[in-house]
HTML snippet that shows the backbone in 3Dmol.js (N, CA, C, O; Angstrom):
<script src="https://3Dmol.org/build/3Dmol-min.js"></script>
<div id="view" style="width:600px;height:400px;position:relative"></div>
<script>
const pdb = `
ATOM      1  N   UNK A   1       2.102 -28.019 -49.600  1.00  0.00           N
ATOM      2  CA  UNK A   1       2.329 -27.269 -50.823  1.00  0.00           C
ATOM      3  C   UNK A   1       1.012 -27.035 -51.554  1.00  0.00           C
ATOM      4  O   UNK A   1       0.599 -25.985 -52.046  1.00  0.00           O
ATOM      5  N   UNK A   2       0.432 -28.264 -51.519  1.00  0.00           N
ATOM      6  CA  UNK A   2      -1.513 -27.910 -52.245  1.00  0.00           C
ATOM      7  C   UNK A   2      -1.962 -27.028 -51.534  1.00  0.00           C
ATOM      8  O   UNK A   2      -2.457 -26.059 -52.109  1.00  0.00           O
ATOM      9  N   UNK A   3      -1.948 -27.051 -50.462  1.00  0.00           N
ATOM     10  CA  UNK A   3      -2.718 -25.427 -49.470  1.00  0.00           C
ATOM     11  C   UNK A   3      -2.477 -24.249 -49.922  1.00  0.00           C
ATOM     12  O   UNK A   3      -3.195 -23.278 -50.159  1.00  0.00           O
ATOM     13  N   UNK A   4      -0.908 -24.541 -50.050  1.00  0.00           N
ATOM     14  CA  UNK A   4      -0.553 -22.873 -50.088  1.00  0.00           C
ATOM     15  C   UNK A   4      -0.399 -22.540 -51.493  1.00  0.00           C
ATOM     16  O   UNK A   4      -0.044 -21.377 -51.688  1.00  0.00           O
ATOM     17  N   UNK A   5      -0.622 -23.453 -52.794  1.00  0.00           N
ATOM     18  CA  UNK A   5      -0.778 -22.928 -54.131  1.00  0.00           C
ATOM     19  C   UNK A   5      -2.504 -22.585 -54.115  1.00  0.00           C
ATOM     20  O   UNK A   5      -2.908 -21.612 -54.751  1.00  0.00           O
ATOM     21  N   UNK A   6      -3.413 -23.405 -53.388  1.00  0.00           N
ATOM     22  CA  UNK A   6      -4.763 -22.702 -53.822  1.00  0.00           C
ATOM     23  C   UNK A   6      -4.261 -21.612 -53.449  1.00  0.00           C
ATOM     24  O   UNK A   6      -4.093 -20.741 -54.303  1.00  0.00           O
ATOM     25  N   UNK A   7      -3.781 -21.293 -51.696  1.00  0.00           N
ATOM     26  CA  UNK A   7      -3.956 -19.867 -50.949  1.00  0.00           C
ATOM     27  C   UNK A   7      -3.517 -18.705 -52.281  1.00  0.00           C
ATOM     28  O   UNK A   7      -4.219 -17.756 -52.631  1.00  0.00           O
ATOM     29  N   UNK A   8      -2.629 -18.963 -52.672  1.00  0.00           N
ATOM     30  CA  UNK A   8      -1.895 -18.400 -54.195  1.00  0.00           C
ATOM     31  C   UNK A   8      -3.118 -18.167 -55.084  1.00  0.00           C
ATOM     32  O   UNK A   8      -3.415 -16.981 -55.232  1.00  0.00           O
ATOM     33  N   UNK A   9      -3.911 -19.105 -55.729  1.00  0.00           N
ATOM     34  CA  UNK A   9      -4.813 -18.599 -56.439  1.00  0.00           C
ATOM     35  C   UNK A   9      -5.861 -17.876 -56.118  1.00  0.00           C
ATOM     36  O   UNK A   9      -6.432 -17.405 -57.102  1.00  0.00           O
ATOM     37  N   UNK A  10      -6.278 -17.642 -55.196  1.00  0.00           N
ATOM     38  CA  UNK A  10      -7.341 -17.001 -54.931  1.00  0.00           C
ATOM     39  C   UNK A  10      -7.187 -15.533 -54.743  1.00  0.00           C
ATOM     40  O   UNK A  10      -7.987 -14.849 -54.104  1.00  0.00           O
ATOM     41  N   UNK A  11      -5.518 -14.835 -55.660  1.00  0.00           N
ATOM     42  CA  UNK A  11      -5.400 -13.858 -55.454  1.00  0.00           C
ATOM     43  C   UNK A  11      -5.680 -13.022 -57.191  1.00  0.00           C
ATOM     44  O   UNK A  11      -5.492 -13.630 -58.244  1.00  0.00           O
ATOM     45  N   UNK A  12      -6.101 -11.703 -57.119  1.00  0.00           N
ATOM     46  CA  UNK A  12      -6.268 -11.433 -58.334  1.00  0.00           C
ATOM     47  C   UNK A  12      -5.005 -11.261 -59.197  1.00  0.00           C
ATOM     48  O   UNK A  12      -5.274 -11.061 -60.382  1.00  0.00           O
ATOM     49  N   UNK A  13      -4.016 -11.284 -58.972  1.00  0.00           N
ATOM     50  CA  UNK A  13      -2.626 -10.947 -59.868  1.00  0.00           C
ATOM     51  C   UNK A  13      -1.425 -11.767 -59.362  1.00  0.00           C
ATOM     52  O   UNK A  13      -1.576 -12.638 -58.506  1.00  0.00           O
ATOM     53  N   UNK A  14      -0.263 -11.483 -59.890  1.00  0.00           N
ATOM     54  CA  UNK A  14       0.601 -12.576 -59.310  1.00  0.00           C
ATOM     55  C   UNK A  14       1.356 -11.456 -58.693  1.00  0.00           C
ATOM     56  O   UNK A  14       1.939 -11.778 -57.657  1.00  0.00           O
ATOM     57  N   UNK A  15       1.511 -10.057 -59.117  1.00  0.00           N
ATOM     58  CA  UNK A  15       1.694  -9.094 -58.198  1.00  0.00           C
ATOM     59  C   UNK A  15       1.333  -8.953 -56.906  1.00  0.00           C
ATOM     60  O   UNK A  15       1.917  -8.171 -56.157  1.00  0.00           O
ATOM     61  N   UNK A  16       0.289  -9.737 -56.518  1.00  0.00           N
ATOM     62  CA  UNK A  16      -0.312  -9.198 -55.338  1.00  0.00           C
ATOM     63  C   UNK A  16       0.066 -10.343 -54.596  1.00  0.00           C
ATOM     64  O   UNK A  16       0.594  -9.923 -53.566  1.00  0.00           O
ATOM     65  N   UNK A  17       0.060 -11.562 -54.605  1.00  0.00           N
ATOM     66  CA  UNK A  17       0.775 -12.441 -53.736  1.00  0.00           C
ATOM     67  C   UNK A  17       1.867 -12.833 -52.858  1.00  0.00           C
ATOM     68  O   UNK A  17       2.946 -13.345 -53.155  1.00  0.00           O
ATOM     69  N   UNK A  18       1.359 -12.478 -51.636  1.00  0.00           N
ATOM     70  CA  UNK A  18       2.752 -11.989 -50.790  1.00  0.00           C
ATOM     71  C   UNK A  18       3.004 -13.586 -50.341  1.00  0.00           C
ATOM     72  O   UNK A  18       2.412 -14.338 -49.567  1.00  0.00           O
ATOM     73  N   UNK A  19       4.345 -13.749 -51.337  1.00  0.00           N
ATOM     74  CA  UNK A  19       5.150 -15.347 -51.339  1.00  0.00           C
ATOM     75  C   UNK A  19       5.435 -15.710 -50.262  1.00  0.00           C
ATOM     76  O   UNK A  19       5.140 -16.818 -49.814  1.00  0.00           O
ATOM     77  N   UNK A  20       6.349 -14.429 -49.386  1.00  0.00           N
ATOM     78  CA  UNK A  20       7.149 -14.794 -48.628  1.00  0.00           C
ATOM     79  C   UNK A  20       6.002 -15.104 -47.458  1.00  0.00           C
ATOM     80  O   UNK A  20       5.942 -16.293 -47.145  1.00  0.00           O
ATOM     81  N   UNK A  21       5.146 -14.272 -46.815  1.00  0.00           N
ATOM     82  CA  UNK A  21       4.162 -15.058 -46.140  1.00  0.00           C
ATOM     83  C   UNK A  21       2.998 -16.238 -46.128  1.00  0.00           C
ATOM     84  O   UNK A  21       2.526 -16.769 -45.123  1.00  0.00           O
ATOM     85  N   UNK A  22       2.636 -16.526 -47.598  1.00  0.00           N
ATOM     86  CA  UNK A  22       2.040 -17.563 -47.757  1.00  0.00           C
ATOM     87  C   UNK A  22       2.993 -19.260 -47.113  1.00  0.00           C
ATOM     88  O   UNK A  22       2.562 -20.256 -46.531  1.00  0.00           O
ATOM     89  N   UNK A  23       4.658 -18.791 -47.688  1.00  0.00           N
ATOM     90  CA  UNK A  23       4.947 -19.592 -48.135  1.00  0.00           C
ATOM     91  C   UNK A  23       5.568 -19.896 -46.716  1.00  0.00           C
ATOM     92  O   UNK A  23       5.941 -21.063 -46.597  1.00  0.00           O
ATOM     93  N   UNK A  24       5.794 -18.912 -45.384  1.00  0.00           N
ATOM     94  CA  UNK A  24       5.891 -19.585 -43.904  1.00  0.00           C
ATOM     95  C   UNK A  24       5.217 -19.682 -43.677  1.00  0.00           C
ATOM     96  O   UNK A  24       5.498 -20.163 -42.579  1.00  0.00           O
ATOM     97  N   UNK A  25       3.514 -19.660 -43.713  1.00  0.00           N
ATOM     98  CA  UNK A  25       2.343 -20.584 -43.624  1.00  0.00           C
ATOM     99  C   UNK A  25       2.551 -21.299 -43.441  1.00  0.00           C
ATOM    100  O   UNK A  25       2.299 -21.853 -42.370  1.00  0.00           O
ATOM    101  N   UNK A  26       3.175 -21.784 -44.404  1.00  0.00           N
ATOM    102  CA  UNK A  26       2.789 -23.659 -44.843  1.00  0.00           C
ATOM    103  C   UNK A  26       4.112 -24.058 -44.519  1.00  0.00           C
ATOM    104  O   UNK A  26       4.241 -25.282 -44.553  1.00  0.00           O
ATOM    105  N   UNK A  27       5.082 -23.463 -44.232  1.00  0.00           N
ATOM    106  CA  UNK A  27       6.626 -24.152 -44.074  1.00  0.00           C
ATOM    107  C   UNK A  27       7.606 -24.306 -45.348  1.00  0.00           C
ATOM    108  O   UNK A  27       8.601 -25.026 -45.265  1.00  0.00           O
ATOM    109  N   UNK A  28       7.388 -23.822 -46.162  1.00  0.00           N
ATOM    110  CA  UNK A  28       7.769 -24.327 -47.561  1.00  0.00           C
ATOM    111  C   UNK A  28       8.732 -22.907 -47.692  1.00  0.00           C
ATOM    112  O   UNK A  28       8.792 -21.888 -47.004  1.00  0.00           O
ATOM    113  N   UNK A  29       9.500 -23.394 -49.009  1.00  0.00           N
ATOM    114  CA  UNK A  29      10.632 -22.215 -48.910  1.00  0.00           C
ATOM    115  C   UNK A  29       9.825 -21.707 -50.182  1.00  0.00           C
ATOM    116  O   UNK A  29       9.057 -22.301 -50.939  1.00  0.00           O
ATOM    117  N   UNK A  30      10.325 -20.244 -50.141  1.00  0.00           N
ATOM    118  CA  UNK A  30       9.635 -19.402 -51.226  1.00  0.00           C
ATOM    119  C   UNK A  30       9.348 -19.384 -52.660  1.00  0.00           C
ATOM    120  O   UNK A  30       8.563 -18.973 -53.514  1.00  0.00           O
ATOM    121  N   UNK A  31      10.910 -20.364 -52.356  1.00  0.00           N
ATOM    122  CA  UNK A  31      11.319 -19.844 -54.350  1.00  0.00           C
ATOM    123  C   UNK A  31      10.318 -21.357 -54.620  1.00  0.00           C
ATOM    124  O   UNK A  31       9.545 -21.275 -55.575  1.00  0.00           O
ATOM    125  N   UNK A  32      10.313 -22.494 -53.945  1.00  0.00           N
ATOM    126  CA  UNK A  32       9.608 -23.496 -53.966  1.00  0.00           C
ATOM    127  C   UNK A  32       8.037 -22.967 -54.505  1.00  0.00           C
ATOM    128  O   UNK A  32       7.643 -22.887 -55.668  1.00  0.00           O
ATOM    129  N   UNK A  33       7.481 -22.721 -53.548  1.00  0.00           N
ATOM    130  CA  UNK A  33       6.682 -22.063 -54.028  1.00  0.00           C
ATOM    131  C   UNK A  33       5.839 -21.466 -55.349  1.00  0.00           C
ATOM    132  O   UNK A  33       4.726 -21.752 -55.791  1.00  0.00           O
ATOM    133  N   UNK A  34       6.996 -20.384 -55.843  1.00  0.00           N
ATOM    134  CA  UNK A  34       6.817 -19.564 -56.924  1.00  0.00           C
ATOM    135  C   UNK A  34       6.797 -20.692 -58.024  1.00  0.00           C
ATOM    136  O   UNK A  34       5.948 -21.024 -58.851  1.00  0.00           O
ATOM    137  N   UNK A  35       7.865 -21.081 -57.764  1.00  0.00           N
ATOM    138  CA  UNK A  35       8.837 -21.753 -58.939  1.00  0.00           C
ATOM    139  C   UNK A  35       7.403 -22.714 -59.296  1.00  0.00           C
ATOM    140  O   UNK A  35       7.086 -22.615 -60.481  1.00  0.00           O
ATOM    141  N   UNK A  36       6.485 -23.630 -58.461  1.00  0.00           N
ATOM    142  CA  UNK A  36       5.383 -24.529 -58.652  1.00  0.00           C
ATOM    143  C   UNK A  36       4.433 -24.268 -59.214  1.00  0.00           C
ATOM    144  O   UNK A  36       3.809 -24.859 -60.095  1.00  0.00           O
ATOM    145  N   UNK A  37       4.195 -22.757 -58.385  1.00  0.00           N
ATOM    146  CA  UNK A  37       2.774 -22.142 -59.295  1.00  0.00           C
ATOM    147  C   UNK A  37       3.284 -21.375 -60.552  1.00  0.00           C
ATOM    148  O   UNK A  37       2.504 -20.897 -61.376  1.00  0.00           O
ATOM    149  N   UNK A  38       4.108 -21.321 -60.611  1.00  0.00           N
ATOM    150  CA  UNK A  38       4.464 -20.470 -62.237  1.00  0.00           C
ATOM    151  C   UNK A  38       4.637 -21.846 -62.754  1.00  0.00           C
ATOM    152  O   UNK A  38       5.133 -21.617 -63.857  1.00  0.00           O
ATOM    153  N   UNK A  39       4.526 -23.304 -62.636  1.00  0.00           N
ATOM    154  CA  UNK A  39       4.907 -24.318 -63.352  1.00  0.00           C
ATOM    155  C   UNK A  39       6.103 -24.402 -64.240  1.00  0.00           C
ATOM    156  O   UNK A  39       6.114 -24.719 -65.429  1.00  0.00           O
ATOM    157  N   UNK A  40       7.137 -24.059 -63.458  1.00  0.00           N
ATOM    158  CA  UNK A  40       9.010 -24.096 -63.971  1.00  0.00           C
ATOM    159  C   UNK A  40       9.292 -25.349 -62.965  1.00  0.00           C
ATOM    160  O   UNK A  40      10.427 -25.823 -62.919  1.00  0.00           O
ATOM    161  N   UNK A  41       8.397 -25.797 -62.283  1.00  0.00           N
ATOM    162  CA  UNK A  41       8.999 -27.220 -61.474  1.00  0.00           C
ATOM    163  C   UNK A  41       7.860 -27.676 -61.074  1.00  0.00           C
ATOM    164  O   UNK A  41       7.001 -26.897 -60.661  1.00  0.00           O
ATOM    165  N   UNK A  42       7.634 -29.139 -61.132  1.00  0.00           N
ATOM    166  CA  UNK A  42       6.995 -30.211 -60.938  1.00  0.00           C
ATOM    167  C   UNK A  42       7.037 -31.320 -59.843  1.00  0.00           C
ATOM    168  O   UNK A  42       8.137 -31.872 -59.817  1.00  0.00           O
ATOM    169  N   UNK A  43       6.461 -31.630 -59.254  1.00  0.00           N
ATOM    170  CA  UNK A  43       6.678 -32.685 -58.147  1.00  0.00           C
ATOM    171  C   UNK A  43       7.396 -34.128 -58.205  1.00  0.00           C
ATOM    172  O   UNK A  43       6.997 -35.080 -58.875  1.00  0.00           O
ATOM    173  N   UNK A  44       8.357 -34.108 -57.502  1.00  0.00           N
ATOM    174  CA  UNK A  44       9.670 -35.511 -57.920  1.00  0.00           C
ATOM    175  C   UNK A  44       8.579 -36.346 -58.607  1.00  0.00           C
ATOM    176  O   UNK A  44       8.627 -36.416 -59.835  1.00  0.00           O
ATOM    177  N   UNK A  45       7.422 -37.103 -57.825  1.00  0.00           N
ATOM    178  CA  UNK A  45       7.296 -38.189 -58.532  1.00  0.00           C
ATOM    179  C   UNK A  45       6.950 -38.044 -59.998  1.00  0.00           C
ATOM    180  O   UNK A  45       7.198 -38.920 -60.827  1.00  0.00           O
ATOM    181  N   UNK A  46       6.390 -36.946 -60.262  1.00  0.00           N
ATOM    182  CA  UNK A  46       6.180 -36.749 -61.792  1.00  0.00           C
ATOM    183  C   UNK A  46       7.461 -36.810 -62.500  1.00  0.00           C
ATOM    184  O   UNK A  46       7.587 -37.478 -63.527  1.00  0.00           O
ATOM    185  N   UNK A  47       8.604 -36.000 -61.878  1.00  0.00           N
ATOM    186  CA  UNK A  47       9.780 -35.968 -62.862  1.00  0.00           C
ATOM    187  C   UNK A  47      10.514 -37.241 -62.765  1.00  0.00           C
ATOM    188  O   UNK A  47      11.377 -37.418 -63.625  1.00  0.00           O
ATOM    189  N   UNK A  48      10.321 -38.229 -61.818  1.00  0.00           N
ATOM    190  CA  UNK A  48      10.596 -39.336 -61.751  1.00  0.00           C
ATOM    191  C   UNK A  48      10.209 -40.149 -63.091  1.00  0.00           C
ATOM    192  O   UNK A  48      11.074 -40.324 -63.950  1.00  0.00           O
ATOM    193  N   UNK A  49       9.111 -40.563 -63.230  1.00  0.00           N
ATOM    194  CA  UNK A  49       7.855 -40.870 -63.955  1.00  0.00           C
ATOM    195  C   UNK A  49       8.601 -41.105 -64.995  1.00  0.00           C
ATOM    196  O   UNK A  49       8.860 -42.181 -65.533  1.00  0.00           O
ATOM    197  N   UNK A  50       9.191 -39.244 -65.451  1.00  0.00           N
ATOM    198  CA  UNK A  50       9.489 -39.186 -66.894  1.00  0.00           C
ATOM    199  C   UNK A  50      10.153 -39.619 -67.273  1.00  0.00           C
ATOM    200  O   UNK A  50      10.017 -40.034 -68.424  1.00  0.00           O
ATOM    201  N   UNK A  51      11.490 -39.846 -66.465  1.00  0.00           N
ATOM    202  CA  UNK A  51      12.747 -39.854 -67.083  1.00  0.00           C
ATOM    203  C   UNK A  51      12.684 -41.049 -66.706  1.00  0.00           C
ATOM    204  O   UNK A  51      13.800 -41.424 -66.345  1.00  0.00           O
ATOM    205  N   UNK A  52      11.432 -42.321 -66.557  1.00  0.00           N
ATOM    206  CA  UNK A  52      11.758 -43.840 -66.375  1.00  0.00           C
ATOM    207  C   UNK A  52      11.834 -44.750 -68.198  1.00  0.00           C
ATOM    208  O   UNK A  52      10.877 -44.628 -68.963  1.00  0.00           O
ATOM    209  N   UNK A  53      12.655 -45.293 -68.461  1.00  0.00           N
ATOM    210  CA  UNK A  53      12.561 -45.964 -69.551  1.00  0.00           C
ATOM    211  C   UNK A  53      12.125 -47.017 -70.186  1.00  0.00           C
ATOM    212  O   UNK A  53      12.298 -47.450 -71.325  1.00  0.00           O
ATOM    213  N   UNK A  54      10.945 -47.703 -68.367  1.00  0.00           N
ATOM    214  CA  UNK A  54      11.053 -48.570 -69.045  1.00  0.00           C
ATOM    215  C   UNK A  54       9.229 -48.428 -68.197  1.00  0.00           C
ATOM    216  O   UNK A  54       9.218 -47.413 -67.501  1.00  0.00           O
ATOM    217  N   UNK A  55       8.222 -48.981 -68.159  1.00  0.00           N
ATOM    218  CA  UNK A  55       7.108 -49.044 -67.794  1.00  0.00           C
ATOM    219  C   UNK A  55       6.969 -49.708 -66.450  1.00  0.00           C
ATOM    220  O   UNK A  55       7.713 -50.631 -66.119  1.00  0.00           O
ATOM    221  N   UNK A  56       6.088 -49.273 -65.737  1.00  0.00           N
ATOM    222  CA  UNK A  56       5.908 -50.380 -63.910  1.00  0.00           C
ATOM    223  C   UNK A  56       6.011 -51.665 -64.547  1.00  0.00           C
ATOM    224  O   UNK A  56       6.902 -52.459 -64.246  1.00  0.00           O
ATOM    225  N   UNK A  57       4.729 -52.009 -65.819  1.00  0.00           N
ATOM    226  CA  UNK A  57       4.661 -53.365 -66.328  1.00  0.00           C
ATOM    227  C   UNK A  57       6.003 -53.505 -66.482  1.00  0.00           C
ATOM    228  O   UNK A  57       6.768 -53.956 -65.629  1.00  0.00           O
ATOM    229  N   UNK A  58       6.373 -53.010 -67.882  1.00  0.00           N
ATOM    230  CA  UNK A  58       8.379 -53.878 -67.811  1.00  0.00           C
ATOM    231  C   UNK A  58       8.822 -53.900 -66.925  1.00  0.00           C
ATOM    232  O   UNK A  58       9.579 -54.852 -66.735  1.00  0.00           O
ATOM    233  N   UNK A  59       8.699 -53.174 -66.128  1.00  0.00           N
ATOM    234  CA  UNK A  59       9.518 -53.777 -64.573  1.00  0.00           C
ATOM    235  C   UNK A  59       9.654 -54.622 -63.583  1.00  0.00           C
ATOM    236  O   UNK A  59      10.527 -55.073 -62.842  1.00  0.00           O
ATOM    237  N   UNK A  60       7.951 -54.743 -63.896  1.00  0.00           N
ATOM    238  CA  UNK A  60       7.771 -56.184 -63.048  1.00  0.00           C
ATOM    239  C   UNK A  60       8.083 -57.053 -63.937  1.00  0.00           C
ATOM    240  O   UNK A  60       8.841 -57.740 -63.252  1.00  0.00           O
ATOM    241  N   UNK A  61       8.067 -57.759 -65.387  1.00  0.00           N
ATOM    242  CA  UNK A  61       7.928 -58.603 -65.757  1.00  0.00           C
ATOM    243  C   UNK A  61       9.719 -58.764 -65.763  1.00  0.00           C
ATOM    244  O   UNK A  61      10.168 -59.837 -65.359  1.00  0.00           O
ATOM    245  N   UNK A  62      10.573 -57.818 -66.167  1.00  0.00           N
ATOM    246  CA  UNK A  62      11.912 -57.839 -66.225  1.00  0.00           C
ATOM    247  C   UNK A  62      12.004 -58.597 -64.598  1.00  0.00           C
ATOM    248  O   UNK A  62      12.098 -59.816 -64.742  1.00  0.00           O
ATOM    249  N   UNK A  63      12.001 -58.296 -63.527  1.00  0.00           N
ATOM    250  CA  UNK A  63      12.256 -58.188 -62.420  1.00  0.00           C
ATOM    251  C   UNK A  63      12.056 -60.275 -62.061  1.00  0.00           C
ATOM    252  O   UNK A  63      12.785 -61.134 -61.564  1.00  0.00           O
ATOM    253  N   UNK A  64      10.764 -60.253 -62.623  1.00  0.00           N
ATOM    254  CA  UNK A  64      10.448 -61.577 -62.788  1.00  0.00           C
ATOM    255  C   UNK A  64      11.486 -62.887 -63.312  1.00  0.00           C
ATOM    256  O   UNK A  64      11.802 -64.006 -62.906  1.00  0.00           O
ATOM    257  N   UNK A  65      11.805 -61.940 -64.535  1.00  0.00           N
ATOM    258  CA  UNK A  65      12.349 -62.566 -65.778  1.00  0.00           C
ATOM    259  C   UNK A  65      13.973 -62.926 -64.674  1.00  0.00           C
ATOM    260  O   UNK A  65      14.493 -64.005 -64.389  1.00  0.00           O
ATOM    261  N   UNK A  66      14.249 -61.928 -64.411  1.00  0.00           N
ATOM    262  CA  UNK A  66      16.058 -62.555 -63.788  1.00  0.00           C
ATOM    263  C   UNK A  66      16.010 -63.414 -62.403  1.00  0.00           C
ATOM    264  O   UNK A  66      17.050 -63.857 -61.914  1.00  0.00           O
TER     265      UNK A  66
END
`;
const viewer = $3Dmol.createViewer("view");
viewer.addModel(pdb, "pdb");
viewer.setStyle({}, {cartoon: {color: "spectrum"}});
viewer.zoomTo();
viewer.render();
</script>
């Protein structure tokens, strides 16, 4: 997916980026793609990350604690 978002930038417009072939390049499905470099979606572990409530530290020390 990092390959084929530089391959993406190195184009002058977002008009001009032909998705559908960048994006069987690399194996990746299209809308994947788009959807990454327009930043409307983020990579699991980040959205993971977010929606954790409690810190790695609290986790280990909880984890400890029982």
């Amino acid at each position: 997916l990092e390959e084929a978002l530089a391959e993406c930038d190195t184009f002058v417009s977002e008009d001009a980026i032909p998705w559908s072939k960048i994006a069987e390049k690399h194996g990746i499905v299209r809308s994947t793609l788009t959807r990454t470099w327009r930043g409307e979606t983020r990579p699991h572990k980040e959205k993971v990350l977010a929606q954790q409530k409690l810190t790695l530290q609290q986790e280990e020390e909880l984890v400890r604690y029982i």
